[in-house]
C-alpha positions in Angstrom: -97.0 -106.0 -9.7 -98.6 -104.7 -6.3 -100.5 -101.2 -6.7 -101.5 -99.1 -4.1 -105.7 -98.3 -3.9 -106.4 -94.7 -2.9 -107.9 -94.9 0.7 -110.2 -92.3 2.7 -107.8 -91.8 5.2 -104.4 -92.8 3.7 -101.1 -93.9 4.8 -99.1 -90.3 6.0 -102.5 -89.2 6.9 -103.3 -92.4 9.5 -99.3 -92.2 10.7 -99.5 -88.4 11.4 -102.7 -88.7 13.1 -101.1 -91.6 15.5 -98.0 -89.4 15.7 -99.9 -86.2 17.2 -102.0 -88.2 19.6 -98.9 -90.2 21.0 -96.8 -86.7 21.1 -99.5 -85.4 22.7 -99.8 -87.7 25.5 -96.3 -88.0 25.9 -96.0 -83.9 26.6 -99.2 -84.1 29.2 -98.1 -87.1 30.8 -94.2 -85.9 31.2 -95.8 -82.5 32.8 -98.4 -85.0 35.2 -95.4 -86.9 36.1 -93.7 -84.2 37.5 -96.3 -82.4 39.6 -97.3 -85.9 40.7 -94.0 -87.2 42.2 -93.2 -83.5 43.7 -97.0 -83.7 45.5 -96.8 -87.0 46.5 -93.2 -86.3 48.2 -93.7 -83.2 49.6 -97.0 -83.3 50.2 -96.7 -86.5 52.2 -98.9 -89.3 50.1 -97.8 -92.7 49.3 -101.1 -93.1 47.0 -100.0 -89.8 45.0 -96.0 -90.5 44.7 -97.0 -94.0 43.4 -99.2 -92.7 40.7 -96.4 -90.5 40.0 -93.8 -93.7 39.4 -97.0 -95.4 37.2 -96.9 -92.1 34.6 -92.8 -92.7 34.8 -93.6 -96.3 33.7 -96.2 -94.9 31.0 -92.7 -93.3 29.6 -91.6 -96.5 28.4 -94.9 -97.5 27.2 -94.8 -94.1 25.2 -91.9 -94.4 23.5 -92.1 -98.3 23.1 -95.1 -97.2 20.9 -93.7 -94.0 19.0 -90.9 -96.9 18.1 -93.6 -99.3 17.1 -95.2 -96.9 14.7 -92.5 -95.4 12.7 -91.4 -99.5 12.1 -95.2 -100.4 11.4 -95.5 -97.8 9.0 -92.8 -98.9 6.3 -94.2 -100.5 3.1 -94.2 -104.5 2.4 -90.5 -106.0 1.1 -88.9 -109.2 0.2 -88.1 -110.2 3.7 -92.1 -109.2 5.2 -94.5 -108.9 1.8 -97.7 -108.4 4.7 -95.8 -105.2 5.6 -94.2 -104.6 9.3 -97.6 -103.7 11.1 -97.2 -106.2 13.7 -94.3 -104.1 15.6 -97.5 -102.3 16.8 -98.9 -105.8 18.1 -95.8 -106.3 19.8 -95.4 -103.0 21.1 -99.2 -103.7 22.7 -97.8 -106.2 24.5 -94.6 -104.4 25.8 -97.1 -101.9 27.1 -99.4 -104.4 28.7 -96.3 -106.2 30.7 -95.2 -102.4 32.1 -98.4 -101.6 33.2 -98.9 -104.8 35.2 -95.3 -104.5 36.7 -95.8 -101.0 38.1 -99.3 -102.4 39.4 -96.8 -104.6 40.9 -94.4 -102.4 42.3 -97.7 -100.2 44.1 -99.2 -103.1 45.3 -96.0 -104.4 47.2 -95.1 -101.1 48.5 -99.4 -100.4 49.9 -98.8 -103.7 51.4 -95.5 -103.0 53.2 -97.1 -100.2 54.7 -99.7 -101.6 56.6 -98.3 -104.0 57.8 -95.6 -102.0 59.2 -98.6 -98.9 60.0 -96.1 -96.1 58.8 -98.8 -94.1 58.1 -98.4 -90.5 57.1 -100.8 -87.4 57.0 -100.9 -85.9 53.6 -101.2 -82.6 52.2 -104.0 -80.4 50.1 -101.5 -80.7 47.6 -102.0 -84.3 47.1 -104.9 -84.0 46.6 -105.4 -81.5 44.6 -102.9 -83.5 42.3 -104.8 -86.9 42.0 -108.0 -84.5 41.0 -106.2 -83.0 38.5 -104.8 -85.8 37.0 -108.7 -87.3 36.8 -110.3 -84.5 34.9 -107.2 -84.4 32.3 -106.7 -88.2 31.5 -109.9 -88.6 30.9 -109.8 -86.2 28.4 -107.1 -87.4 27.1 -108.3 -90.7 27.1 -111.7 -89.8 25.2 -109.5 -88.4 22.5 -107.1 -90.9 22.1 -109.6 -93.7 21.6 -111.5 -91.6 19.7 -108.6 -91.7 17.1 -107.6 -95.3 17.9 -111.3 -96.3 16.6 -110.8 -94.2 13.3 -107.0 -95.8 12.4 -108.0 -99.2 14.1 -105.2 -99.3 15.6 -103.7 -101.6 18.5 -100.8 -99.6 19.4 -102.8 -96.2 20.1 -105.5 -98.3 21.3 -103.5 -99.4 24.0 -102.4 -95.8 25.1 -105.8 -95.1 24.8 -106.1 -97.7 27.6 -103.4 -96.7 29.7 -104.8 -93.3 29.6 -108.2 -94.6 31.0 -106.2 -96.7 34.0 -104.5 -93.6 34.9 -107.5 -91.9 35.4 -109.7 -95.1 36.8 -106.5 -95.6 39.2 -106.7 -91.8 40.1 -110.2 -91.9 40.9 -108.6 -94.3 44.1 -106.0 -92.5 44.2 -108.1 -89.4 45.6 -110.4 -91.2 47.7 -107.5 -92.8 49.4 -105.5 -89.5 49.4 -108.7 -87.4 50.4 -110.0 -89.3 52.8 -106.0 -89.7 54.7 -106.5 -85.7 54.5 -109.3 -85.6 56.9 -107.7 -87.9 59.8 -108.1 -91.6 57.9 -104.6 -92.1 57.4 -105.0 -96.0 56.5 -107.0 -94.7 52.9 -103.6 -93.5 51.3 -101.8 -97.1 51.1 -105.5 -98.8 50.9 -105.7 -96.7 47.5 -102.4 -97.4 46.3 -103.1 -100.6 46.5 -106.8 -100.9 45.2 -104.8 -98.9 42.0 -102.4 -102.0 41.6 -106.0 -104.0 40.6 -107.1 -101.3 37.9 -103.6 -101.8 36.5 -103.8 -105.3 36.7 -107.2 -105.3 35.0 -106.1 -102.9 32.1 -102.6 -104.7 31.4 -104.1 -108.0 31.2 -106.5 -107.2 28.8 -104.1 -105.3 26.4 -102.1 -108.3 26.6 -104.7 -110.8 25.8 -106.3 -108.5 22.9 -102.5 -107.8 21.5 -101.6 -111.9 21.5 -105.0 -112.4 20.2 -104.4 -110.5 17.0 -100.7 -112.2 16.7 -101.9 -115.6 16.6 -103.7 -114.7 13.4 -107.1 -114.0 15.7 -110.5 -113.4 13.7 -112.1 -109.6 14.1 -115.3 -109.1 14.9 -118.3 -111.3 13.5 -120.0 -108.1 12.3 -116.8 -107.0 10.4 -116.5 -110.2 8.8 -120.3 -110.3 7.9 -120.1 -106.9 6.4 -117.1 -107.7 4.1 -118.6 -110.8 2.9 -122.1 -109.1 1.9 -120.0 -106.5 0.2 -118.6 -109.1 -2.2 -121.8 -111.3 -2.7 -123.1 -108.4 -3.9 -121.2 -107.6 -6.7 -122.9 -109.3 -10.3 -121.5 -112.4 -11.1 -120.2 -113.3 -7.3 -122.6 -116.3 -6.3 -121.3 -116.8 -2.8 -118.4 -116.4 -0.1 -117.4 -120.1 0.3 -114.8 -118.8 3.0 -113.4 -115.9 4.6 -110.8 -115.3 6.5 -108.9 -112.1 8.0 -106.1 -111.6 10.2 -104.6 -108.5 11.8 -101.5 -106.9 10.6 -100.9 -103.6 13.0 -103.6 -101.1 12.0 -104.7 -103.1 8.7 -106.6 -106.4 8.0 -105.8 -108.8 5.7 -108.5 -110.8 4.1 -108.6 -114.0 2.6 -111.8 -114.3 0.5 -112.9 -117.7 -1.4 -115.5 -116.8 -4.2 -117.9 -119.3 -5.8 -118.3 -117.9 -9.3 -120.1 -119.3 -12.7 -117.3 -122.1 -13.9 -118.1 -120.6 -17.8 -116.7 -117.2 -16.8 -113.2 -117.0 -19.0 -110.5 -115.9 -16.3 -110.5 -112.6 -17.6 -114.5 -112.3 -16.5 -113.7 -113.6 -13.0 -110.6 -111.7 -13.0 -112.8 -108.5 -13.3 -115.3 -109.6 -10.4 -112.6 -110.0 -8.0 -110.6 -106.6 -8.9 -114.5 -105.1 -8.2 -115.2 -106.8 -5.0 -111.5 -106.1 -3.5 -112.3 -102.3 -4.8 -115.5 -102.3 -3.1 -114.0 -103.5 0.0 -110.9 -101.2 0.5 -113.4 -98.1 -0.2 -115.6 -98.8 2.1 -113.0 -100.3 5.0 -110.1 -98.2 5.0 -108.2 -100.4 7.6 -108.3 -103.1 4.9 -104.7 -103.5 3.9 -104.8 -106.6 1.5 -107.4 -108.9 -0.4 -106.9 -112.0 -1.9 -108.8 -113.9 -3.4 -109.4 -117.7 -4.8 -112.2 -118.5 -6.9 -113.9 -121.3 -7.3 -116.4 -123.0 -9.4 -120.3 -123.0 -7.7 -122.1 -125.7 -9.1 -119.8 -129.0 -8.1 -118.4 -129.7 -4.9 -115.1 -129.2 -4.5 -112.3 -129.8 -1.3 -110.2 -127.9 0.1 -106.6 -128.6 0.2 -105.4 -127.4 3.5 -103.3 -128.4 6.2 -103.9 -126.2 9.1 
């Protein structure tokens, strides 16, 4: 029968925090939206109004994540015993393919206009929008990553990141904008469209970090090497003959082998790997599962594996 280990930041406690942080950029992003659209249109900037349609776009992403989440968070059962934290994985990579559309979307409609030169003079408003926008996702960004990095989390991580490409893109956006304001009117679409590459940037790495964690990617080397001197130092653990992990949503799942006297009754090794597991989910909270094979350490042995 499965228990559940106590954690430092535990279940409701890592969902509420992704909760507030999402709402949070939702609300500040649905309010950005609007003053970004109206200032682009009425005051006459292509760069603006596009940066406008891209926080529409983040809408999707938003919610595409709020879904994620509340699926991720119910417990293992029959039909998924490693839980339902890859809807957060999946909902990365939802994310990543509308952000690299709407970088698609900008960078056709810059292009169009050069070509065609239907240039238009924009207004302060503009660009007092695209500066607004740069001091507040940047904020927001700071503080969403700064919670992605405590839950671990791939879902907020990648609003985190769309967060930073909104205010990357609107760093263009008022240079473009700004400098269209003082008489270079070719800056505005040459903006927009310099935006379409920070999108493409951003997308494609979401994607490639979301897929990597579906296709049973490792972590990082140092995580690995700090879980595996956590067990060999527990008495009566003589070496990590293998360890694995995979990502499931905001948890890792670890697949430990153990080398272990072969005189130890299974009760005795039984007792070292209940101590190792409990050493590892108290000092890695985004450690959702351990399990563990043990194998005698003084004869060779092969593994029977067909991967």
């Amino acid at each position: 029968m499965k228990t559940k280990i106590a954690e430092s930041i535990n279940r409701s406690a890592r969902f509420g925090m992704a909760d507030r942080v999402i709402a949070i950029g939702f609300w500040i992003n649905a309010c950005l939206m609007a003053v970004k659209l109206l200032a682009g249109y009425f005051g006459h900037s292509e760069a603006v109004f596009a940066d406008g349609l891209e926080s529409a776009c983040d809408f999707i992403a938003l919610l595409a994540t709020m879904i994620a989440l509340k699926i991720g968070r119910k417990p293992f059962d029959r039909e998924h015993p490693y839980g339902h934290g890859r809807a957060e994985n999946i909902a990365a990579i939802f994310v990543s393919l509308v952000i690299v559309v709407t970088g698609g979307g900008i960078l056709y409609t810059a292009i169009r206009t050069i070509v065609e030169r239907d240039f238009v003079e924009p207004q302060l408003i503009a660009v007092l929008a695209a500066l607004a926008t740069i001091v507040i996702k940047e904020a927001l960004y700071r503080y969403t990553r700064s919670v992605a990095r405590k839950l671990d989390s791939p879902a907020v991580e990648a609003i985190a990141r769309d967060h930073h490409k909104d205010a990357l893109t609107s760093i263009a956006t008022l240079l473009g904008v700004g400098g269209a304001y003082f008489g270079a009117a070719l800056l505005d679409p040459l903006a927009a469209g310099l935006t379409a590459f920070f999108i493409f940037y951003i997308g494609g790495k979401t994607f490639f970090e979301a897929t990597h964690d579906l296709m049973d990617g490792q972590p990082p080397t140092d995580l690995v090497t700090a879980v595996t001197a956590m067990a060999e130092g527990v008495p009566g653990i003589e070496h990590v003959h293998e360890i694995r992990c995979r990502r499931s949503g905001q948890y890792l799942i670890v697949d430990l082998k153990l080398d272990m006297d072969p005189d130890m009754t299974v009760k005795q090794s039984h007792a070292l790997c209940v101590e190792a597991k409990r050493l590892i989910f108290e000092r890695f909270p985004n450690v959702g599962d351990v399990m563990v094979h043990v194998n005698p350490h003084d004869e060779a042995h092969e593994d029977l594996i067909r991967l």
